[in-house]
C-alpha positions in Angstrom: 131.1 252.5 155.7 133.9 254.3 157.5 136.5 255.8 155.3 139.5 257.5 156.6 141.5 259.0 153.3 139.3 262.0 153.0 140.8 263.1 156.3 143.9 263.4 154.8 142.4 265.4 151.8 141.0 267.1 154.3 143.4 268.2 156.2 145.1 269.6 153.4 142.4 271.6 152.4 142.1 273.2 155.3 145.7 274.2 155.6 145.8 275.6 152.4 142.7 277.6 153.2 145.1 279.1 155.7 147.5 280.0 153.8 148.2 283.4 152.2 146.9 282.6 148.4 148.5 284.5 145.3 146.5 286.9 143.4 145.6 284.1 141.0 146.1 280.6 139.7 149.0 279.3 137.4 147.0 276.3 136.0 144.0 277.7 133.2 142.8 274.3 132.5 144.0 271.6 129.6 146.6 269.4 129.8 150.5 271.1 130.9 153.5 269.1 131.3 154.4 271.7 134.4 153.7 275.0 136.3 156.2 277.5 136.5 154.7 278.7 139.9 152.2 277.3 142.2 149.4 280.0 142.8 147.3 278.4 144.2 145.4 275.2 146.2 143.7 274.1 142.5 147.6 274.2 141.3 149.1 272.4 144.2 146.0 269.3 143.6 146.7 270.0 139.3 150.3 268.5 139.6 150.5 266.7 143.1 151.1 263.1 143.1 151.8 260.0 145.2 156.2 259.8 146.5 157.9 257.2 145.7 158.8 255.8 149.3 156.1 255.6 151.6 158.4 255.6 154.5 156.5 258.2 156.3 153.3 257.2 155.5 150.6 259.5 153.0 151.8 262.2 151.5 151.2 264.9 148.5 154.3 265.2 146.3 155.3 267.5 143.8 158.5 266.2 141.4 160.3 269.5 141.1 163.4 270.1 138.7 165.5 273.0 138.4 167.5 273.9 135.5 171.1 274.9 136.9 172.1 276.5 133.3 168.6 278.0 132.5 167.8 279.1 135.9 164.3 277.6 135.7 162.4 276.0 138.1 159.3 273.4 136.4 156.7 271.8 139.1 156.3 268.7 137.0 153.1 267.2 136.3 153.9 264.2 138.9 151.3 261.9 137.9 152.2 262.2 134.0 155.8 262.3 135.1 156.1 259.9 138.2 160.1 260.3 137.9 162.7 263.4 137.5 164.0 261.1 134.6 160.6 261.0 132.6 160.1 264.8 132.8 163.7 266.0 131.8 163.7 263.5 128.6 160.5 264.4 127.6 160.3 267.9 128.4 163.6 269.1 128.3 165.2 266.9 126.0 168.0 265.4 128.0 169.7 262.6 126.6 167.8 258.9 127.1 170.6 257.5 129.5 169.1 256.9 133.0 172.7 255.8 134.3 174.3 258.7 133.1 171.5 260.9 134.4 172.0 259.7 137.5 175.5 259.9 138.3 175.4 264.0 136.9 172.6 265.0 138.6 172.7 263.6 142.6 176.0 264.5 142.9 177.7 268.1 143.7 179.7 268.6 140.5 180.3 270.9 137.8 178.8 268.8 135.0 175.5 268.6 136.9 172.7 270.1 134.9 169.1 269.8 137.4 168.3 269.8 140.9 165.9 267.0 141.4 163.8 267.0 144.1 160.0 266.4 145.9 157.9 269.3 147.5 156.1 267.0 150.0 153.0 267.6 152.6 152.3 265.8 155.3 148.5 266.7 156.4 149.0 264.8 160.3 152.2 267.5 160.8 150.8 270.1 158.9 154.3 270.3 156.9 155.7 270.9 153.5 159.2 269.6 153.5 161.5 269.6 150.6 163.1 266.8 150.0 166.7 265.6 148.2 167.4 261.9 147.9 169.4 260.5 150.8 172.2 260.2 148.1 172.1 263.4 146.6 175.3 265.4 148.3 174.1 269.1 147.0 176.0 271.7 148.2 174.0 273.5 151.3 174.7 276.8 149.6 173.0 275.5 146.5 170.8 273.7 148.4 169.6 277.0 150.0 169.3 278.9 146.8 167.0 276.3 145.7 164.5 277.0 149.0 164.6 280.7 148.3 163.4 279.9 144.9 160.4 278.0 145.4 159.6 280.3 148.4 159.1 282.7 145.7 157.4 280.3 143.4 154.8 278.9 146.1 151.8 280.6 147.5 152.5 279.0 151.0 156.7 279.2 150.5 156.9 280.5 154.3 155.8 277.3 156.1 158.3 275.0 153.3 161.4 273.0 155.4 164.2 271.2 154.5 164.0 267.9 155.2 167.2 266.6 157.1 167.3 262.7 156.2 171.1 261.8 157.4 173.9 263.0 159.6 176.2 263.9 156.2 173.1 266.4 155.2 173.0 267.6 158.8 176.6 268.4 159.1 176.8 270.2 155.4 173.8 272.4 156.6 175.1 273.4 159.6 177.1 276.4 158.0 173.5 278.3 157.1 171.8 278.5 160.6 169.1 280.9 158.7 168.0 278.1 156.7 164.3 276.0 158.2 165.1 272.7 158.8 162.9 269.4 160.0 164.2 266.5 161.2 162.8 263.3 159.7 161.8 262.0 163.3 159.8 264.7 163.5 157.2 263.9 160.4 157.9 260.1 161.4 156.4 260.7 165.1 153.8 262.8 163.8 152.3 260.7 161.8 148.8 258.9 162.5 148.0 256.2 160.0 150.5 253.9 159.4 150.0 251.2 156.8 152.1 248.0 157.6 151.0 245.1 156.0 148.2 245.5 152.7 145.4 243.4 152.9 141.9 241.9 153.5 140.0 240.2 156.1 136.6 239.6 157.4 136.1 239.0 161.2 135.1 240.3 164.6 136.0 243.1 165.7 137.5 243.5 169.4 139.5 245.4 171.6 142.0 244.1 173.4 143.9 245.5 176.4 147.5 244.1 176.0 147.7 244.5 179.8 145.1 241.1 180.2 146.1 239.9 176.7 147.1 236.7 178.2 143.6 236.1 179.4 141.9 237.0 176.7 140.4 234.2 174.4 141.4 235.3 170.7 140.9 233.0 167.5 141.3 233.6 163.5 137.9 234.8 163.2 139.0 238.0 165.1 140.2 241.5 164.2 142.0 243.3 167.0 142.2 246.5 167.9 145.6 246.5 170.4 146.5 249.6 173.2 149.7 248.3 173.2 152.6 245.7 171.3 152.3 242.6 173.1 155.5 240.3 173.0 153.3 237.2 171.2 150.0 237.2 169.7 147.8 234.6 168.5 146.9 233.6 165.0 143.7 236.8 163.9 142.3 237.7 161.1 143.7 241.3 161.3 145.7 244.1 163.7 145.5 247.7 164.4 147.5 249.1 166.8 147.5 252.3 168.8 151.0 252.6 169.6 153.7 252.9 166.4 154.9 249.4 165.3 158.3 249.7 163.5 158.2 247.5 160.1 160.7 244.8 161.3 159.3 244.2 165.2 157.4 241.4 166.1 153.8 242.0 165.7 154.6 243.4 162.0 156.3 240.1 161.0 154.0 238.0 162.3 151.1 239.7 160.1 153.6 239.8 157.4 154.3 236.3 157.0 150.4 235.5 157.9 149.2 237.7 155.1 147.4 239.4 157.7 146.2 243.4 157.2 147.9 245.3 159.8 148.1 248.7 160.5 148.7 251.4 163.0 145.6 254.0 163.8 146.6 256.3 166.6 142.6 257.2 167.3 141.6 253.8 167.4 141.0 253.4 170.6 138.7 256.3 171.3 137.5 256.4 167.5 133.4 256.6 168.0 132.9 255.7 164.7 135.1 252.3 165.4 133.6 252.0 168.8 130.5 251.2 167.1 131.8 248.2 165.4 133.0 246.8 168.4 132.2 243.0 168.5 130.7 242.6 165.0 131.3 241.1 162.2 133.3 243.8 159.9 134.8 243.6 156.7 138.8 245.2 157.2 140.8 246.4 154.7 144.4 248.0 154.4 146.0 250.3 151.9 148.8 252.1 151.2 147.2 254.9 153.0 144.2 254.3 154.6 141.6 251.8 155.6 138.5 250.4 155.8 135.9 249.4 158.8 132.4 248.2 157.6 129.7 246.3 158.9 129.8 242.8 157.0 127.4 240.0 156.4 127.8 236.3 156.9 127.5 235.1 153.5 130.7 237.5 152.4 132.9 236.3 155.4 131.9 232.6 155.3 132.8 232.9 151.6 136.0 234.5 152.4 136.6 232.1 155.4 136.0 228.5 153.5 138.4 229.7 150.6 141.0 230.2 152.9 140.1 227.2 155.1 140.8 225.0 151.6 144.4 225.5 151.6 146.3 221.8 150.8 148.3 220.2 153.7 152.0 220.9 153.6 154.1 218.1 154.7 157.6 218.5 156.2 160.3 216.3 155.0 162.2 214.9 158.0 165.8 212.8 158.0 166.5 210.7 160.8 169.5 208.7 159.6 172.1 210.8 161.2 172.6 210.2 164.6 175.6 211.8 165.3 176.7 216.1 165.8 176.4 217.1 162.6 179.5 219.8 161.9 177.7 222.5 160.0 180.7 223.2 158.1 180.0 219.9 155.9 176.4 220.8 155.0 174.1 223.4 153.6 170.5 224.9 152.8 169.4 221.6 151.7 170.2 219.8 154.8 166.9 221.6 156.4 165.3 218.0 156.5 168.1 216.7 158.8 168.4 219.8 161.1 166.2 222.5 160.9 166.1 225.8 158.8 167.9 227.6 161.6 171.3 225.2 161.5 170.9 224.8 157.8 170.8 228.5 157.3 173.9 229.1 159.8 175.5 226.2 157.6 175.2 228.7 154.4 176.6 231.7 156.3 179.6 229.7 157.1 180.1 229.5 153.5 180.5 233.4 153.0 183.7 235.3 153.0 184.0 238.9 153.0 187.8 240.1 151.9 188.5 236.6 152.1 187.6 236.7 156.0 184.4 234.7 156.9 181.1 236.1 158.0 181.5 237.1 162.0 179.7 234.2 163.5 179.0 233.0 166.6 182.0 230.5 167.5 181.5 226.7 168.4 178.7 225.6 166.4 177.3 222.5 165.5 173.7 220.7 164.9 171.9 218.6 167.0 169.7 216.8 164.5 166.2 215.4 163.9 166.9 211.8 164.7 167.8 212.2 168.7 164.3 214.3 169.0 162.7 211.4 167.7 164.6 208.9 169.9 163.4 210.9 172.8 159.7 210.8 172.1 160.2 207.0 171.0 162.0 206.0 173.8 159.8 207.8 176.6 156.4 206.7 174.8 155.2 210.2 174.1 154.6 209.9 170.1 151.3 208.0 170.9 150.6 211.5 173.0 151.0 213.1 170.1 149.2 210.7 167.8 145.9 211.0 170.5 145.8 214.5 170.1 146.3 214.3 166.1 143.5 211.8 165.7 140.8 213.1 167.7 139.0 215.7 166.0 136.7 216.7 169.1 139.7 217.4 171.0 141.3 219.5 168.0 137.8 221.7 167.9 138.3 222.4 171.6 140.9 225.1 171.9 141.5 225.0 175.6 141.4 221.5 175.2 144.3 221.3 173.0 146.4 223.8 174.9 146.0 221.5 178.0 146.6 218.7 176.0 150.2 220.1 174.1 150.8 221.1 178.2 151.4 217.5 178.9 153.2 216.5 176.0 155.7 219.4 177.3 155.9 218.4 180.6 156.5 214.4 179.2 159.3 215.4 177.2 161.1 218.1 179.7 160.6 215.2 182.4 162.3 212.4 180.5 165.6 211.5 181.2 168.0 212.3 178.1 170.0 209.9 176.3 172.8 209.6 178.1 175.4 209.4 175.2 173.8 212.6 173.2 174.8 214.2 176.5 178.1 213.4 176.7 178.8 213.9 172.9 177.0 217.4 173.6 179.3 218.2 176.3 183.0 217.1 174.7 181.9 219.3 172.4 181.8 222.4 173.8 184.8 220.9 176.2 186.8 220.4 173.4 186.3 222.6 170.5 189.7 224.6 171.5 187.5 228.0 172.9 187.3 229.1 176.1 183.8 229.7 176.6 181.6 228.1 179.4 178.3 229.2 178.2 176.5 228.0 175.1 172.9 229.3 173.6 170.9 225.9 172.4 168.4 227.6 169.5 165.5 225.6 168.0 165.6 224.6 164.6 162.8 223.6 163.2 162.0 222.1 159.6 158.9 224.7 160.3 161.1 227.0 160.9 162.8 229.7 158.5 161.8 228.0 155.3 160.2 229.4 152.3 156.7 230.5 153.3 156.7 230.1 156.7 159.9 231.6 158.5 157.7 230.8 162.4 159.4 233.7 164.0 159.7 233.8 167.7 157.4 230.4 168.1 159.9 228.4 169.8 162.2 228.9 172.4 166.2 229.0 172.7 168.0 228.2 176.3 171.3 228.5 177.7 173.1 225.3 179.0 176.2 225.8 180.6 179.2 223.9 181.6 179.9 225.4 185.0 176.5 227.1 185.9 174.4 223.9 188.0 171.3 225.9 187.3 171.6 225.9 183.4 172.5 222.2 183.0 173.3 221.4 179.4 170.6 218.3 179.8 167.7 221.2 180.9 168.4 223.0 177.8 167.6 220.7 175.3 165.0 219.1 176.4 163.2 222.6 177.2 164.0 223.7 173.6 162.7 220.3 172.5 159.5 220.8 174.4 158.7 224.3 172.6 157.7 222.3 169.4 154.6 222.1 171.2 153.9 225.4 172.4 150.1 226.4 171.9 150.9 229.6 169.7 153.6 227.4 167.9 150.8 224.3 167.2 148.2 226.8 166.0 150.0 228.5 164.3 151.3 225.4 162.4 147.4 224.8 162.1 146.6 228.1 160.6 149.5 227.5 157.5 147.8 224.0 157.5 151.4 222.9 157.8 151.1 219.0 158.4 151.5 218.5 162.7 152.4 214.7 161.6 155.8 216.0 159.6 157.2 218.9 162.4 160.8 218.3 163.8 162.8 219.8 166.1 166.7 220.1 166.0 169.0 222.3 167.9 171.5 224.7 166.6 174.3 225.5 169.3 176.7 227.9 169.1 179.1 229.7 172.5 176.9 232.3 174.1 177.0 235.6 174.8 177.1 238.8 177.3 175.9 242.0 177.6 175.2 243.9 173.7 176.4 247.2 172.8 173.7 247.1 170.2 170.8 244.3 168.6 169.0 244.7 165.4 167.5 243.4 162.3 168.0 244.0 159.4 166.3 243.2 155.7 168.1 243.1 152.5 165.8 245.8 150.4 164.1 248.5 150.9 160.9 248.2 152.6 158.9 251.1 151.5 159.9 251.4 147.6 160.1 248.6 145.7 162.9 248.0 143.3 165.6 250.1 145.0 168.8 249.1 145.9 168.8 250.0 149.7 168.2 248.0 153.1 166.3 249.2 155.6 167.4 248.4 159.2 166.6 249.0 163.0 168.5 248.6 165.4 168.4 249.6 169.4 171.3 250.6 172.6 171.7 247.8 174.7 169.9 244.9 175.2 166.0 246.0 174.4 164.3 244.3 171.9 163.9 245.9 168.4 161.4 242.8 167.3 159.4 243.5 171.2 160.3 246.5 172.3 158.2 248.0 175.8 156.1 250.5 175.1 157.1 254.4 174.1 160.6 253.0 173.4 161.4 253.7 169.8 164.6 252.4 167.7 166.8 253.6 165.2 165.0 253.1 161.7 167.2 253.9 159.0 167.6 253.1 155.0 171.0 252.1 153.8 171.4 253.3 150.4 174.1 251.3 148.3 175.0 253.9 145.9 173.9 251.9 143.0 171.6 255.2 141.9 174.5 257.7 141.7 177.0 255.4 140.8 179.2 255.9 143.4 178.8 252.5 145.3 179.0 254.7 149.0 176.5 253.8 151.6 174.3 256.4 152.5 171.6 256.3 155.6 168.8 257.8 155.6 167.0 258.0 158.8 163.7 258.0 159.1 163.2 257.5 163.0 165.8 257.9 166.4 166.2 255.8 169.3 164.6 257.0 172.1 167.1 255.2 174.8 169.9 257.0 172.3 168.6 260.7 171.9 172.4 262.4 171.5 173.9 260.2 168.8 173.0 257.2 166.2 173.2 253.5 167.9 175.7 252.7 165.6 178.7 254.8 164.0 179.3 255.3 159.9 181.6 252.6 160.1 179.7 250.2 161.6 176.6 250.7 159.9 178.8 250.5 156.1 180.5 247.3 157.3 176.7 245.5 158.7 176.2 246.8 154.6 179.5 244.7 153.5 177.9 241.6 155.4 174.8 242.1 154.2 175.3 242.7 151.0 177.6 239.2 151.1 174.4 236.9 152.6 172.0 239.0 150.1 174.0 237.7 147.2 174.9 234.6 148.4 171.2 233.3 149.3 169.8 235.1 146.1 172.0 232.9 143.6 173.1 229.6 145.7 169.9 228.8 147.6 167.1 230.4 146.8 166.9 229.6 143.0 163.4 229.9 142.1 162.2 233.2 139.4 164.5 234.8 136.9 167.7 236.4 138.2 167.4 239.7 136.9 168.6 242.7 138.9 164.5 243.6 139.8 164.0 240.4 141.3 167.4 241.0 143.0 166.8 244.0 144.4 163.4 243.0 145.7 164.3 239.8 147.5 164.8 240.6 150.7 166.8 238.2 153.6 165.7 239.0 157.7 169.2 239.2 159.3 169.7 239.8 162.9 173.0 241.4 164.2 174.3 242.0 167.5 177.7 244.5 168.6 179.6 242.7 171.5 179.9 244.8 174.7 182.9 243.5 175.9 185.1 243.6 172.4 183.0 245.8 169.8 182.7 243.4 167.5 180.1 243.2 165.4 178.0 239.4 164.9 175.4 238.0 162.5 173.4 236.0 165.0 171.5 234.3 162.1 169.6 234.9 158.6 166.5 233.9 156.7 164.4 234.5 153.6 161.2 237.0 153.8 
């Protein structure tokens, strides 16, 4: 069995070892609340325990609180007391009033009675960075008597750094050059286990250059080891990647909404220990922080494999009896069965107003629904394609079978004439809709597409049809956005959800296109590394390159939104945990615009949480764990900031 956590324990031994130790050891032995001083490694291992947030990966955290009026500094004991709030009630007899607590003691003012904060190491960097909450707007001068106290108080206080998580906390320490700073992209680059998606699998393992990943035969029965972040990958039973993945790209959601263990190993490559592995049948398991490679048999994995094999068939409702546009202002959520999730989903953020002022949309839209696909196939004799690949079992078995087969059903529907009068009524549309705009972006929308359990990002395609560009005819975008229904990674991955091929529609969502972007990102509606804390987390990227694919060695702008919800004072705070490398000298996107994306967020958070997505109780837990995928987009050419389109995790 190969078991990487110890490396981490390791690590941090060895450091320590290193270090210049104190004459002798706080801790004696028994049980104690908290050390006054931390002599030595046996002290450090007494109290440390696991942070909160796992943004940066593993770490060893001490809770440490500071008396302002008894000038006392406690190291708590974090894993009897795994909050500030905990230890202070207990121990020092504050009052029981976690809201009151809060709003006192993260906030520079004279009623504040503790510093809270967490003494962290990070064994990849080799750092022990102090850390405040994001929120937490402590004077640098206090902030700085603080550090020289637990220099004092520590036993390797010369290699502690302040941890500088925001642009506020960077300007208000800029006044005390003398003090040791690290920047939060610093620890996030340097880390080399990165735990993504929890989970386990059974398969084979392989490596799998992303350079020849196109002609590389991959099925569910395989765990892949990846050199790169390819732009699609097939349905496997689990990922680890070399390079970083960033939790909202591609790859990441993919294993997320496949229940798939994913992680990134930066060794794996060269790893001998992995390298031994290599083609067999392994047994793969993620954690929080750390994994596991072992040899497996075939009874375990064909035990594993035939309970997940036994999933029911889930059938797609489908509505054909409206064979007009639809205007999307007239529908909603539930309306998925007549055009898709996508256009039913736009429909809802139509409905939002922020200030009275609706949600900044794209202009023009409208639905193209289910019944005109279906006249297509009907009309053009390709549904009894579809029903020869459905029926024959020999030919389903066969993968390169079936992709050749789903080829042709492409090629029939993309050859087809289209109706002639959805044509027209397409094109009066965007003639007459009282905008200016020429170009318009025709986006699948699917009924397999962004609903609850299976959101199928990035399986089908989205064209541009224009009204004055002969090479982008309205007619060639349809049909080609049509055709992606039937797209191999799209079908099997329909297969692997055991989604019912029978019940799959395809409508269109059109709306005026766009230029050149200022900006692109995603965003989701909690915080992805904490649960149960009111913050979003969000990455966004300069230009035009892909957050969800980005090229290799490009990195985006990872930050977490903090709604002030903690401290009470409602103000967005953003924490950065990692920097665009296409943006080095400043953030991708201002103060501003980052607290009005919040606003809008905020808006389709609450709106989707209490109008649409019903289901659980509605208390503010639950509310602050359900989390919405939104992806945004700033205008080049007027600034303004766009939700392209929402769905539920």
């Amino acid at each position: 069995m190969k078991r990487w956590m110890p490396v981490v324990v390791l690590l941090f031994m060895l450091s320590a070892c290193k270090a210049q130790q104190a004459p002798e050891c706080e801790y004696r032995g028994g049980g104690a609340d908290y050390l006054e001083r931390i002599g030595c490694p046996q002290d450090f291992a007494y109290i440390q325990g696991k942070p909160l947030s796992e943004r940066f990966g593993k770490a060893q955290s001490l809770k440490i609180v500071y008396s302002i009026a008894g000038n006392q500094l406690y190291f708590t004991n974090s894993g009897q007391f795994p909050f500030h709030f905990d230890f202070c009630v207990k121990v020092l007899n504050a009052p029981d009033n976690l809201e009151l607590f809060n709003r006192l003691n993260y906030s520079d003012n004279p009623r504040r009675e503790y510093i809270l904060c967490n003494l962290n190491y990070y064994a990849p960097q080799d750092v022990y960075a102090l850390e405040l909450m994001a929120e937490d707007d402590l004077a640098a001068n206090a902030l700085f008597d603080l550090y020289k106290k637990i220099v004092a108080h520590t036993y390797f206080g010369s290699r502690i750094k302040i941890l500088v998580n925001s642009p506020d906390m960077q300007a208000r320490l800029a006044g005390i050059p003398q003090m040791p700073v690290i920047q939060a992209d610093e620890i996030y680059k340097g880390r080399k286990f990165v735990s993504l998606n929890k989970g386990v699998s059974y398969g084979y393992l392989r490596k799998v250059d992303i350079k020849g990943i196109e002609n590389t035969s991959l099925n569910k029965h395989d765990i892949v080891i990846l050199n790169g972040l390819p732009n699609q990958l097939p349905v496997v039973a689990g990922v680890m990647s070399v390079p970083f993945q960033t939790p909202l790209c591609h790859i990441s959601l993919l294993c997320i909404n496949r229940g798939t263990p994913n992680a990134t190993f930066r060794n794996a490559w060269t790893d001998p220990a992995i390298a031994q592995l290599e083609n067999k049948l392994v047994y793969y398991e993620v954690t929080a922080d750390t994994f596991i490679i072992r040899a497996a048999n075939e009874k375990d994995a064909s035990a594993y494999w035939q309970k997940a094999d036994n999933r029911k068939p889930i059938v797609l409702s489908v509505d054909t009896s409206v064979k007009k546009l639809v205007d999307l202002s007239v529908i909603g959520f539930k309306e998925v069965k007549l055009v898709g999730g996508k256009a039913a989903n736009f429909a809802e953020l139509l409905k939002i107003k922020v200030d009275k002022k609706p949600l900044p949309l794209p202009e023009g839209s409208f639905a193209i629904p289910f019944y005109y696909y279906y006249q297509h196939l009907q009309q053009h004799h390709i549904l009894p394609m579809l029903d020869s690949l459905f029926n024959n079992s020999a030919l389903l078995s066969d993968s390169r079978a079936t992709d050749a087969w789903l080829k042709k059903i492409r090629s029939a529907i993309k050859a087809a004439p289209l109706d002639k009068t959805l044509a027209q009524a397409v094109i009066s549309r965007m003639q007459h809709n009282g905008l200016a705009y020429t170009n318009y972006r025709f986006r699948s929308s699917t009924n397999a597409e962004d609903v609850k359990g299976f959101n199928g990002a990035g399986l089908y395609e989205s064209k541009t049809g224009s009204l004055d560009d002969a090479d982008k005819p309205v007619e060639k975008a349809i049909k080609a956005v049509w055709a992606s229904l039937w797209d191999e990674r799209a079908f099997a991955e329909r297969e692997f959800f055991h989604i019912d091929q029978h019940s799959v529609a395809m409508g269109i969502l059109v709306h005026r296109g766009f230029g050149e972007e200022l900006a692109n990102g995603v965003a989701v509606t909690k915080h992805l590394y904490r649960k149960n804390y009111p913050a979003y987390t969000i990455n966004v990227q300069k230009g035009e390159v892909s957050v969800v694919t980005p090229p290799d060695s490009v990195s985006c702008d990872e930050a977490i939104i903090g709604l002030g919800e903690v401290t009470g004072n409602k103000q967005v705070e953003v924490e950065y945990i990692g920097r665009s490398s296409l943006s080095p000298e400043a953030t991708v996107l201002t103060n501003d615009q980052l607290k009005l994306l919040t606003r809008y967020l905020t808006a389709i958070k609450e709106h989707f949480f209490y109008r649409v997505d019903r289901s659980g109780p509605k208390d503010m837990i639950s509310f602050w764990n359900y989390g919405m995928d939104v992806e945004f987009k700033i205008d080049k050419f007027t600034g303004n900031l766009y939700i392209k389109q929402a769905r539920s995790l």
